[in-house]
KOLVO-378961 format. One record per residue (C-alpha): residue in one letter; y negated, x, z. Coordinates in steps of 0.1 Angstrom, whole numbers, padded with zeros to 4 digits, always signed. Layout:
<sites>
AYXZ ...
</sites>
This chain:
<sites>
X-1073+0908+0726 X-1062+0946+0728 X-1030+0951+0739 X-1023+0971+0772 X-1012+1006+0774 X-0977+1009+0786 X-0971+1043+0808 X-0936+1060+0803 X-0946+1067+0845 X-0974+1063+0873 X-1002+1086+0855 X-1006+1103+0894 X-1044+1104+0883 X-1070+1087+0858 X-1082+1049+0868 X-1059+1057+0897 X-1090+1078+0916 X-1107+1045+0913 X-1082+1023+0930 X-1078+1051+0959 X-1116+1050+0964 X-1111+1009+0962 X-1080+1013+0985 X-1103+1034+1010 X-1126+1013+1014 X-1107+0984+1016 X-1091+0997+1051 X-1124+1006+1057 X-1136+0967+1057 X-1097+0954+1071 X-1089+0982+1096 X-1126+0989+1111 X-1136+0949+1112 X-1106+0944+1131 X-1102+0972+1154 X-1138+0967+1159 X-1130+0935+1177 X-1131+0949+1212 X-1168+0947+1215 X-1162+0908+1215 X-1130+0912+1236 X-1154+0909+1273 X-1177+0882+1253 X-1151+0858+1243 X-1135+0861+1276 X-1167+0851+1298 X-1182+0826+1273 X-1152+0809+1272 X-1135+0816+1310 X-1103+0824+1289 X-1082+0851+1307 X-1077+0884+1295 X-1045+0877+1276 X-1053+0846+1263 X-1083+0862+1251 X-1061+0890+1238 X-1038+0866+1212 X-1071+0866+1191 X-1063+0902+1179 X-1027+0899+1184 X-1027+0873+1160 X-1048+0885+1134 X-1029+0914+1131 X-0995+0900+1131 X-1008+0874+1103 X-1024+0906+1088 X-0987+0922+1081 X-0964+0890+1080 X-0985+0871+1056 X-0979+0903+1028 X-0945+0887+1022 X-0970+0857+1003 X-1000+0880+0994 X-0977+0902+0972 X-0957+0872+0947 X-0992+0855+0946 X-1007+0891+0934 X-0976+0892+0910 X-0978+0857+0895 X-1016+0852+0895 X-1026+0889+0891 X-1041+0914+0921 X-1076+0912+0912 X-1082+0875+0921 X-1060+0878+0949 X-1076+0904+0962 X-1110+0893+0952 X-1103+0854+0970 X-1089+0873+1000 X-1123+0891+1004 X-1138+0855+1001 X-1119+0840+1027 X-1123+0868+1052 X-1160+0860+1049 X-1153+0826+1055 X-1130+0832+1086 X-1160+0853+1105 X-1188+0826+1094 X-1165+0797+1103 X-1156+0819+1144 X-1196+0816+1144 X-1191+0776+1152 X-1166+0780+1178 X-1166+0762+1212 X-1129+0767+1224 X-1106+0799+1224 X-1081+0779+1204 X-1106+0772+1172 X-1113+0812+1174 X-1074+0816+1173 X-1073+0797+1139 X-1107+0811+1123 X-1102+0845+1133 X-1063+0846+1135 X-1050+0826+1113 X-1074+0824+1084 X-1093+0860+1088 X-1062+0876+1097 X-1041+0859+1061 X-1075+0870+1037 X-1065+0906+1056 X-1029+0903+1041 X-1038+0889+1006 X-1060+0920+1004 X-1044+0949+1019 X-1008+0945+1008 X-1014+0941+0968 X-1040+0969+0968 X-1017+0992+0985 X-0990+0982+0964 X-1010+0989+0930 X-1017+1025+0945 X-0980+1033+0944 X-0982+1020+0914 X-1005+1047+0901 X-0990+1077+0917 X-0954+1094+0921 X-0959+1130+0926 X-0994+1124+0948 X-0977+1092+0966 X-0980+1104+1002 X-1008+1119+0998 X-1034+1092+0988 X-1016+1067+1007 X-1025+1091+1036 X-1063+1090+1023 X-1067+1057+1012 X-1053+1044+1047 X-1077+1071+1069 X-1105+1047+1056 X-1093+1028+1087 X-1118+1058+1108 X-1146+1035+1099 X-1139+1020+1134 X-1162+1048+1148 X-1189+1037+1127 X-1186+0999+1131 X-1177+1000+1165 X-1209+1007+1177 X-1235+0989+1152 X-1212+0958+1163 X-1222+0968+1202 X-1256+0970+1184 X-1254+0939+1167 X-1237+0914+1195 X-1268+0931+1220 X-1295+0923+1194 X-1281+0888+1182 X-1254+0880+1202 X-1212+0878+1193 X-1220+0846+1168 X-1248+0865+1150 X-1226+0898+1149 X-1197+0876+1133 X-1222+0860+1106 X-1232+0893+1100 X-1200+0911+1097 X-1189+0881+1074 X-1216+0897+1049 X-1204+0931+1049 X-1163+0921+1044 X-1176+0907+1011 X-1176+0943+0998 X-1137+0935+0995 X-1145+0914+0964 X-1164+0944+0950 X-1132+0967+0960 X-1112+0935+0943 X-1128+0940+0916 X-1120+0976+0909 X-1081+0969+0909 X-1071+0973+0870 X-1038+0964+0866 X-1012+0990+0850 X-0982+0981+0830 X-0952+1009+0833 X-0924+1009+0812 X-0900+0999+0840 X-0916+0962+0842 X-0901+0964+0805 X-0870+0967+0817 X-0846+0937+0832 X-0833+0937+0865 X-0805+0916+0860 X-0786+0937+0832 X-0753+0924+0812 X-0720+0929+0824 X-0713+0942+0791 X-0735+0969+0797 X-0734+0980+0834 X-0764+1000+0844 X-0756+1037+0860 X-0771+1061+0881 X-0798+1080+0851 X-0793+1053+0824 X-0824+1056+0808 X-0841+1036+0780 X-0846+1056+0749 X-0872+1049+0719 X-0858+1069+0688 X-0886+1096+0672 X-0868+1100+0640 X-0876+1089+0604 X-0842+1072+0606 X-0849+1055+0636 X-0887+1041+0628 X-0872+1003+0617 X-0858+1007+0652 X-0886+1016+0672 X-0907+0989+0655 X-0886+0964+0666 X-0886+0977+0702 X-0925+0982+0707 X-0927+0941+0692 X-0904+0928+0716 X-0923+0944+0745 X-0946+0913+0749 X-0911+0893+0752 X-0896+0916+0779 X-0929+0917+0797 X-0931+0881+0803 X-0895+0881+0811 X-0900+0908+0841 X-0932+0889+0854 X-0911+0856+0854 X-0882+0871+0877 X-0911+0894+0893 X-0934+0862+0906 X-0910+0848+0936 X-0897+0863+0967 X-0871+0892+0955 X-0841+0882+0980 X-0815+0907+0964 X-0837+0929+0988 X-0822+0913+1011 X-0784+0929+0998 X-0797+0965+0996 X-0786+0986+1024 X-0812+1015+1024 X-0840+0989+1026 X-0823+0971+1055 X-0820+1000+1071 X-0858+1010+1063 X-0871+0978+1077 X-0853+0974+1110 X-0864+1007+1119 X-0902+0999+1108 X-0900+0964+1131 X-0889+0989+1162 X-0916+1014+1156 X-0940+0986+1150 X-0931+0968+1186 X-0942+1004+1197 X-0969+1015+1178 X-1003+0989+1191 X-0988+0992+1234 X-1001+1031+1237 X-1034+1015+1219 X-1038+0984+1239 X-1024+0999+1277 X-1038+1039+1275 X-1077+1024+1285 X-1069+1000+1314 X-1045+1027+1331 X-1068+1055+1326 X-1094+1031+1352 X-1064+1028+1376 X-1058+1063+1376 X-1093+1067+1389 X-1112+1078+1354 X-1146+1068+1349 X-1148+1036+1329 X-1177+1051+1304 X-1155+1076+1298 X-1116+1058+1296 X-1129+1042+1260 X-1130+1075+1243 X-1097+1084+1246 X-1088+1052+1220 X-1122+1073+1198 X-1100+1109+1206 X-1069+1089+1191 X-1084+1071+1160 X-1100+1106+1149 X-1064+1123+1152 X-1048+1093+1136 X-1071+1091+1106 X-1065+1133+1099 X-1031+1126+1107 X-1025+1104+1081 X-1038+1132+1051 X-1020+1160+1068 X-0988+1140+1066 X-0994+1124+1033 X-1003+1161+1018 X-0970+1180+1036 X-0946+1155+1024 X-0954+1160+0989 X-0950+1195+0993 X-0909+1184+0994 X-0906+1215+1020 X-0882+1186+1034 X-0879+1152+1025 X-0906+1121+1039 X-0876+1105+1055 X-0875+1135+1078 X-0908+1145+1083 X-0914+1102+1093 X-0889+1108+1120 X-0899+1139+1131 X-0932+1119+1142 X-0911+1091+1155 X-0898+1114+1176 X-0925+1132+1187 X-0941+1096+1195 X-0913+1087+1216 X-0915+1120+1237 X-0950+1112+1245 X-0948+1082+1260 X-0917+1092+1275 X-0942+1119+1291 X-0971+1099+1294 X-0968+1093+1335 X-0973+1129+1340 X-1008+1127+1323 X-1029+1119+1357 X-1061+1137+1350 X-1091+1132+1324 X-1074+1164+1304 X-1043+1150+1302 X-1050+1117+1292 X-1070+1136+1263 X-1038+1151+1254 X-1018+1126+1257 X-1045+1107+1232 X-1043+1134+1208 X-1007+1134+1203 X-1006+1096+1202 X-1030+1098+1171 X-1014+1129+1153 X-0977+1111+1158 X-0987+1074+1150 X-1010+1083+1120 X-0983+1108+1113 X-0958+1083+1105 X-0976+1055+1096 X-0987+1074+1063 X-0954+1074+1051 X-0946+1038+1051 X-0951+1030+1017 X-0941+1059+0997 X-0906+1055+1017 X-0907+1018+1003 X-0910+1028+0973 X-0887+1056+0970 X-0858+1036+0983 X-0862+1007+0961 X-0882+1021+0938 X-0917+1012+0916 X-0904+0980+0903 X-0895+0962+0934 X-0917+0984+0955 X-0943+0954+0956 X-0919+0925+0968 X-0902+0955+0995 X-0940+0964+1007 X-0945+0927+1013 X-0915+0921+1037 X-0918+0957+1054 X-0952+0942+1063 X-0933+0911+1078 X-0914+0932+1098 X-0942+0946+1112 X-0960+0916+1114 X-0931+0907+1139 X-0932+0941+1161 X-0967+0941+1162 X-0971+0905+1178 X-0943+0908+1202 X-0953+0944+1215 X-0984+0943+1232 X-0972+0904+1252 X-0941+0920+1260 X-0958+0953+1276 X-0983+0930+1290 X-0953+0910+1308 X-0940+0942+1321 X-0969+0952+1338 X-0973+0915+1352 X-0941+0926+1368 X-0944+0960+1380 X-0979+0966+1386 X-0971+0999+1365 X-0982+1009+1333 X-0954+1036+1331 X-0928+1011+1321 X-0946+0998+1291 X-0946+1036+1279 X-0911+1040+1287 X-0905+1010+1268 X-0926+1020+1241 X-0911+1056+1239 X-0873+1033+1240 X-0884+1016+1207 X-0896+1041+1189 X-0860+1063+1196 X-0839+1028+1188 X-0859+1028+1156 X-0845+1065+1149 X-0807+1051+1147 X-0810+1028+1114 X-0834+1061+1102 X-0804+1079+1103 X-0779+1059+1082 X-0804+1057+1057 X-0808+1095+1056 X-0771+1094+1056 X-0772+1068+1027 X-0799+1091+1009 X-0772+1123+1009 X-0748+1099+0990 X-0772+1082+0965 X-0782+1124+0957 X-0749+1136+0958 X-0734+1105+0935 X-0762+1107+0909 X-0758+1144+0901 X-0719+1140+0900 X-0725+1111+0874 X-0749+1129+0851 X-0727+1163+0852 X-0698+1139+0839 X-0723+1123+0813 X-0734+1156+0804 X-0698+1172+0800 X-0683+1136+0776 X-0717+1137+0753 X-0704+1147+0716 X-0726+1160+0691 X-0709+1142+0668 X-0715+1108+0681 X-0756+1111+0694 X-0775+1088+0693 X-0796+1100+0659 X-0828+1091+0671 X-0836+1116+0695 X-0843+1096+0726 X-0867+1101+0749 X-0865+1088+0785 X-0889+1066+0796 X-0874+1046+0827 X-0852+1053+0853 X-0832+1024+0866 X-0824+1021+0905 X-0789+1020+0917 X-0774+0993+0938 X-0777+1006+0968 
</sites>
């Protein structure tokens, strides 16, 4: 069996095109199957004399399954491997959509389609997101932002599944749609797994030998130093089961780390927000007097903004004009002052605005999810972080859209789920802030501790081989 390549770094290119074409159209199959689902949202509802929001928890809960269940997609992808998780995930999303064609009660399609359809969403989308960081540091941002506009394949599903539930009705439609999610095997399938030199490396290092800010692993290039290097590149089989053994449960010391505390808190605010615009823009649009042919395009005006919304962001922030922390709450921002400004849009123009905006701002920010995972806890742990970022989400997303629901039970006004909304996505701007905070001293500490490194090196003592740096440990915090 040949032995796999170990990268000193992500390669930022190379099999990596492959997994971002995988990646794309993997949100392709996940995001457009599921936003999709509002062509069957006035079906289910009259076939089954379910109200509107009971009709509504189908969605709701696929997509809060969708996020939460990455927290068990992710250590099954790193104990079992990503490509059969990926691939069995693509399996059971077909089985979820043939099973919803045998329903007869609301509550079966809130299993089929929620539960099951909805966890085969998170063991796909979570590992093969968390590979692509994997395979990129300098281009990060960026072809998350690509891989992730493969969600715009709503505006080409959406309307062969109005197509398909008028030709063969909603259960031929979901037989049907069951077919095409299979191409997530194929995407599966793609997903070569990369070994880096960091998942060589312990995370649990002696107290005899404290790791620093910049400690780096070195592999000696000298004659003197080839006995040495021999013995290193034989032991990597050793280490690399070692990694994969503390790497297969749930990483809890996540838990301790401040930065990603502070990271995810903010991400469950923003996610409460970021499906109420989405879910609340169309039905107050009618009661504002807009024509109902026409209220649906302003979610088509948003998703088209969004999807472009997620390169431009993706591309700028790795353009380090100013860090992804700050240009991810410069869109939070921007998102909260539209809904805050969202009662003023009374007329067909200004609802198209106000639609614009929503996109640019939500896709915007939601690019830069991941690559902020893994800059703050870096490429090692980045898959275990991804996997309970999603969790948070999971949360925000499955709470928001009942709670603004509730709200407008109450006050017969839309405005206060936007106000709401808008309230959210500014609370979500306070734990961004310590972080940023927290990011200033991580900087500031690590160049003061490799300019006293650099000034107590003595010639005389050097190592002889002639390192040369191949990983870059985390800090603590």
């Amino acid at each position: 069996m040949r032995e796999q390549r170990v990268h000193d770094r992500p390669p930022d290119g190379g099999w990596g095109w492959i997994i971002l074409i995988s990646n794309f159209v993997m949100c392709a199959c996940v995001f457009g199957v599921q936003k999709s689902f509002g062509v069957f949202f006035v079906e289910f509802r009259e076939y089954f004399g379910e109200t509107a929001g009971g009709t509504a928890w189908i969605n709701s809960i696929m997509s809060a399954v969708a996020h939460g269940g990455g927290a068990l997609a992710v250590p099954l992808s790193v104990r079992f491997g990503t490509r059969p998780v990926v691939m069995v995930g693509g399996v059971l999303s077909c089985l979820g959509l043939v099973l919803s064609t045998f329903a007869d009660s609301i509550l079966y399609l809130y299993f089929s389609l929620g539960v099951l359809t909805g966890l085969s969403y998170a063991m796909v989308f979570a590992p093969s997101v968390a590979m692509l960081g994997r395979y990129f540091d300098k281009r990060r941002a960026l072809v998350n932002g690509i891989a992730l506009s493969g969600s715009g394949a709503t505006f080409a599903l959406a309307p062969i599944c109005q197509f398909l539930e008028q030709e063969y009705g909603w259960r031929g439609a979901l037989l049907l749609l069951g077919g095409v999610t299979l191409n997530l095997c194929v995407s599966g399938a793609l997903l070569r797994p990369i070994v880096l030199a960091a998942d060589m490396v312990s995370r649990d290092p002696s107290p005899r030998t404290p790791v620093e800010p910049g400690e780096q692993l070195s592999i000696g290039t000298s004659e003197d130093c080839r006995h040495q290097n021999d013995l290193e590149r034989n032991n990597i089989n050793e280490q690399e089961s070692f990694s994969r053994t503390n790497r297969k449960h749930f990483d809890v010391t996540l838990l301790k780390k401040r930065r990603f505390l502070l990271f995810a808190t903010a991400d469950l605010l923003s996610s409460f927000s970021y499906l109420i615009p989405y879910v609340h823009v169309v039905p107050c649009a009618r009661t504002r007097g807009i024509d109902e042919t026409k209220a649906p395009f302003l979610l088509s005006v948003a998703g088209i903004t969004e999807v472009l919304a997620r390169v431009f962001s993706g591309w700028f922030s790795d353009l380090k004009i100013i860090s992804k922390l700050h240009v991810y709450m410069i869109f939070i921002a921007l998102n909260a002052l539209a809904c805050f400004l969202f009662p003023l849009a009374t007329s067909y123009p200004a609802l198209l605005a106000y639609s614009v905006a929503m996109g640019t701002c939500t896709g915007g920010f939601r690019a830069l999810i991941m690559p902020l995972v893994a800059d703050t806890v870096g490429v090692v742990r980045m898959p275990n972080a991804f996997g309970l970022t999603l969790v948070c989400e999971g949360i925000g997303i499955l709470l928001g859209p009942p709670v603004a629901g509730w709200l407008y039970d109450a006050t017969e006004n839309y405005n206060s789920s936007f106000f709401v909304a808008g309230g959210c996505f500014v609370a979500s701007l306070v734990p961004l802030c310590g972080l940023s905070y927290l990011n200033r001293t991580h900087k500031r500490d690590s160049i003061n501790f490799a300019e006293t490194l650099q000034d107590n090196v003595n010639p005389s003592t050097a190592d002889p081989c002639g390192s040369v740096p191949l990983v870059e440990h985390e800090t603590s915090f």
